[in-house]
Z-matrix of the N, CA and C atoms (Angstrom, degrees):
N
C 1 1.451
C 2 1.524 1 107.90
N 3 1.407 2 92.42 1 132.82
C 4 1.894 3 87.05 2 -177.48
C 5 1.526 4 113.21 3 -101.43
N 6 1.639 5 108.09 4 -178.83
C 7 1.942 6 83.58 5 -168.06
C 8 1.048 7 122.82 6 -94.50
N 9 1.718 8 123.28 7 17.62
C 10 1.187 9 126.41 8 140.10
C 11 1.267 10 124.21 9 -48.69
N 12 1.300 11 121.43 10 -53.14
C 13 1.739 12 120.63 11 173.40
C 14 1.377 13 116.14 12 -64.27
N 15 0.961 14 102.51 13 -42.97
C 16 1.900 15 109.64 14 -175.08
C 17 1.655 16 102.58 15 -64.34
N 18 1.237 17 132.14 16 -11.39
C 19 1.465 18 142.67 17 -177.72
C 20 1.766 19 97.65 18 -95.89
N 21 0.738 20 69.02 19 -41.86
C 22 2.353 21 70.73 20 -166.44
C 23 1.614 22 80.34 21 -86.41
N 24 1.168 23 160.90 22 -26.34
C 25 1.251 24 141.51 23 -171.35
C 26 1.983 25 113.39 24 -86.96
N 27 1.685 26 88.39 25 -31.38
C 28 1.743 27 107.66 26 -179.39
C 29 1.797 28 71.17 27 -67.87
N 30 1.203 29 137.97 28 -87.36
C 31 1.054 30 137.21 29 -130.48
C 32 1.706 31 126.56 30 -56.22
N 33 1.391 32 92.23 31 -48.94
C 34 1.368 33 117.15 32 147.82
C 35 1.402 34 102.07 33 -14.48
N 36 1.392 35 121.02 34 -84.56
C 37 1.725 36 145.76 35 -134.40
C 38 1.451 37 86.43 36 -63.45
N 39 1.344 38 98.26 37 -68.83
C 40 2.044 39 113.32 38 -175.50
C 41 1.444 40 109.43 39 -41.18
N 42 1.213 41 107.36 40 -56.67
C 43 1.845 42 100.94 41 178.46
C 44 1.251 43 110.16 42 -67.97
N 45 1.578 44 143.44 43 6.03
C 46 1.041 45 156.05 44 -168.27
C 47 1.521 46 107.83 45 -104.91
N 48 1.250 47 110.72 46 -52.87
C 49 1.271 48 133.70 47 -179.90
C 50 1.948 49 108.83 48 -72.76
N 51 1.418 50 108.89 49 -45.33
C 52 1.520 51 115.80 50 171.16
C 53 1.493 52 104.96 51 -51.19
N 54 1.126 53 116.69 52 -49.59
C 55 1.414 54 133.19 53 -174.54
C 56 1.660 55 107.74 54 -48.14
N 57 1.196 56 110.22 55 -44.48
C 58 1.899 57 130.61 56 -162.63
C 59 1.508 58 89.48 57 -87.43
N 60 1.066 59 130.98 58 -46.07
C 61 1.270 60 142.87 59 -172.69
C 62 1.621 61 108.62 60 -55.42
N 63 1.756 62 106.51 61 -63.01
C 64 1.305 63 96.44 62 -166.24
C 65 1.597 64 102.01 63 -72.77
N 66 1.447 65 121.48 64 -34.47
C 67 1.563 66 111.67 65 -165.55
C 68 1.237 67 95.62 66 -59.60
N 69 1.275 68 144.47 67 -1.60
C 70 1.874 69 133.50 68 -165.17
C 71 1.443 70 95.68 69 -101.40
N 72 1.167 71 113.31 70 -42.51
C 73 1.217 72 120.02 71 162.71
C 74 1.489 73 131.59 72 -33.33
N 75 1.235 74 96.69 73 -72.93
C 76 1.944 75 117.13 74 160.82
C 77 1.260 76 123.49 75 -61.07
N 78 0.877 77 103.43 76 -40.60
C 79 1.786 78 98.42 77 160.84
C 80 1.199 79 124.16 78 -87.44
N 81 1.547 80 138.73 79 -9.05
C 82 1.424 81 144.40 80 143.25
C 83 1.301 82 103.23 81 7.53
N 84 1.453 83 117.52 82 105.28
C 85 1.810 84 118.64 83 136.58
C 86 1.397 85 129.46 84 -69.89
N 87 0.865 86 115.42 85 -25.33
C 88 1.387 87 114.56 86 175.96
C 89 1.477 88 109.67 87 -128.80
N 90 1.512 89 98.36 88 168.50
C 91 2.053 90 105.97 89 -178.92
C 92 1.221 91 115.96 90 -69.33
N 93 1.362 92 104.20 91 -32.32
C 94 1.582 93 120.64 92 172.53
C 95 1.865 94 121.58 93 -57.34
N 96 1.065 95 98.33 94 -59.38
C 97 0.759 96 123.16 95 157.16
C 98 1.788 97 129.48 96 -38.26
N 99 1.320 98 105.69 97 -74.15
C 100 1.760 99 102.24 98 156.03
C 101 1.576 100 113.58 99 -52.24
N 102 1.040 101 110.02 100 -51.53
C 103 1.195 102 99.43 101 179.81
C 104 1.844 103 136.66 102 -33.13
N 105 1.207 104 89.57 103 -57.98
C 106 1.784 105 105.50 104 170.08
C 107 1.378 106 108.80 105 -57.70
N 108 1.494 107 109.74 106 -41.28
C 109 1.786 108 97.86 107 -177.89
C 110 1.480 109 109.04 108 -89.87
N 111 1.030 110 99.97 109 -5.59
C 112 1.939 111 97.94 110 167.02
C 113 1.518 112 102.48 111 -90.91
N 114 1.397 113 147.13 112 11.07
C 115 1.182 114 121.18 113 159.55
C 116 1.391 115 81.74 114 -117.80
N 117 0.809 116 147.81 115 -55.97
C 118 1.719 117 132.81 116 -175.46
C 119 0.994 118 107.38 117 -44.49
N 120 1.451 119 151.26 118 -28.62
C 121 1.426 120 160.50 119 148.85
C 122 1.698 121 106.98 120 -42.24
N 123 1.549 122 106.82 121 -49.21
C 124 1.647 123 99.73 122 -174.00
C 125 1.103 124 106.04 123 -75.06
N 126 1.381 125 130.63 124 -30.96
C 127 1.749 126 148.50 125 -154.23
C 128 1.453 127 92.59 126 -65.58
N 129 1.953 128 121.30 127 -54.64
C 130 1.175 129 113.77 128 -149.95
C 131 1.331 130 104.82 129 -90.27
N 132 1.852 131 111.57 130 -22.23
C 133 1.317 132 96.61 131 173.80
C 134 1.596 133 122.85 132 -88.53
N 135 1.297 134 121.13 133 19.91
C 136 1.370 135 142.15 134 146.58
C 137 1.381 136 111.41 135 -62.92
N 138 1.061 137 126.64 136 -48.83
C 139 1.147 138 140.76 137 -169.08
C 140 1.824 139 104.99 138 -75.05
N 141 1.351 140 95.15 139 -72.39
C 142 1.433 141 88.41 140 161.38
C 143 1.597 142 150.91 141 -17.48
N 144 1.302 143 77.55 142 -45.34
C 145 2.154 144 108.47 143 -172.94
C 146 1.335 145 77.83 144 -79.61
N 147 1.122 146 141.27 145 -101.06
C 148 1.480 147 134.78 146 -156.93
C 149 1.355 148 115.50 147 -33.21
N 150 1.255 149 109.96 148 -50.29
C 151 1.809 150 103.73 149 178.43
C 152 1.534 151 125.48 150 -41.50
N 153 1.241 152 87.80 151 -38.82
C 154 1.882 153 116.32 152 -171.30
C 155 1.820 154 99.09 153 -79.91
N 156 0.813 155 108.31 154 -45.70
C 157 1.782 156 124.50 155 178.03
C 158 1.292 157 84.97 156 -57.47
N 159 1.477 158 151.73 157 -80.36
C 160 1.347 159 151.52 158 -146.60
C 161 1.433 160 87.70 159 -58.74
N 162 1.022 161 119.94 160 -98.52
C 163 1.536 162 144.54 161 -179.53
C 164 1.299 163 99.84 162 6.50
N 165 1.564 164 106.65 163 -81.34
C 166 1.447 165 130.30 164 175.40
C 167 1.542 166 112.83 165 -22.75
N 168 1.918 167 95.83 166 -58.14
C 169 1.770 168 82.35 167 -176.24
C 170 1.582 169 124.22 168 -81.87
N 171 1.111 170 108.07 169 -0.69
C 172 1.424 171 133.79 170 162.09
C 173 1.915 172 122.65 171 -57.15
N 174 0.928 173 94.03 172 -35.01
C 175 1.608 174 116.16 173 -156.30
C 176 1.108 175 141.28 174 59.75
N 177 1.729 176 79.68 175 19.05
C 178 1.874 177 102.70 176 169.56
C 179 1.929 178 111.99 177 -68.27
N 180 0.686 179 118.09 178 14.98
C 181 1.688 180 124.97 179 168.24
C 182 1.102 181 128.55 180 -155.59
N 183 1.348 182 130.00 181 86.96
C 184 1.493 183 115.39 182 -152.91
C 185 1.753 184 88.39 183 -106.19
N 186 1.575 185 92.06 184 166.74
C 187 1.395 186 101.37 185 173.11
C 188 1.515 187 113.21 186 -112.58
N 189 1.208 188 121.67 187 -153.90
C 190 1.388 189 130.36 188 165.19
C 191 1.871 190 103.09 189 -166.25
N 192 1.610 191 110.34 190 132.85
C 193 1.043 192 120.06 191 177.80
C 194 1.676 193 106.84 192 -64.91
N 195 1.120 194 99.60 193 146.29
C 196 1.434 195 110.59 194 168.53
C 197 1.571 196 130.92 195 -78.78
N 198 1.646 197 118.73 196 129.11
C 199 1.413 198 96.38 197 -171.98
C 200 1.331 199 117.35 198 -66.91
N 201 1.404 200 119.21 199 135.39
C 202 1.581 201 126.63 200 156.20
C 203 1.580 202 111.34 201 -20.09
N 204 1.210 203 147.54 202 -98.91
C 205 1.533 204 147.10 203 124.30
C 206 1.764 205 107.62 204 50.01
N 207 1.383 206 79.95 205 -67.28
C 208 1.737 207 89.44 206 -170.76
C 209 1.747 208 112.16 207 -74.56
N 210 1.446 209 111.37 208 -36.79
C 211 0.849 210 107.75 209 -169.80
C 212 1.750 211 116.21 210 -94.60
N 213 1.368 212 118.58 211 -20.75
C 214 1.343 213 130.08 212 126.74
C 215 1.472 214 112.21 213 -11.68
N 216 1.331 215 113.04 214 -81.32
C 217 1.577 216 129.13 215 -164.70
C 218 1.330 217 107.42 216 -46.89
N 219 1.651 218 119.28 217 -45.47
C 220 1.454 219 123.71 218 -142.68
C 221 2.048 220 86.19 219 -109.20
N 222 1.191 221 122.18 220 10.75
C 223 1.388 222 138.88 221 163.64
C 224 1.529 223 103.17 222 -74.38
N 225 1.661 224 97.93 223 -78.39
C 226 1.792 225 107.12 224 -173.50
C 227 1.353 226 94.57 225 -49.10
N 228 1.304 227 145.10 226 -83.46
C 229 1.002 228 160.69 227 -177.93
C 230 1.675 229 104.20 228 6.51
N 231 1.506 230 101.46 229 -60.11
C 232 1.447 231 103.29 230 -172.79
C 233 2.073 232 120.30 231 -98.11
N 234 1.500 233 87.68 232 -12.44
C 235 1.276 234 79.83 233 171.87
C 236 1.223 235 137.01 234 -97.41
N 237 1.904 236 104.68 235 1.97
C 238 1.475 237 124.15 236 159.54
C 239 1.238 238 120.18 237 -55.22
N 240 1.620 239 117.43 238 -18.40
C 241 1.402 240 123.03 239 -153.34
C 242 1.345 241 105.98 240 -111.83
């Protein structure tokens, strides 16, 4: 495995884990309780941002800007409503 994969697989896990995080969160019975998964929630998406930051400067994740047009469109779209 090269460390392109081993990056999208770390990354994988974390957005996996963000995921576990917030539902513990939302379903919280107690304050205490939310609490811990709301900083374990911030922790991983800390964690996250950096992963993506590596990647990124890598050009292991590229993006693509969005057209103006499109994103225009999907504006009206919601502010009719």
């Amino acid at each position: 495995m090269d460390d392109k994969n081993l990056m999208e697989n770390i990354l994988l896990l974390e957005k996996g884990a963000c995921d576990l995080f917030m539902h513990g969160s939302i379903e919280s019975s107690t304050s205490n309780v939310h609490q811990v998964f709301n900083t374990a929630l911030n922790d991983a998406l800390c964690m996250q941002d950096a992963i993506y930051d590596k990647m990124m400067a890598k050009g292991w994740y590229p993006t693509e800007q969005a057209e103006q047009n499109k994103i225009n469109s999907v504006k009206q779209k919601f502010s009719a409503q």
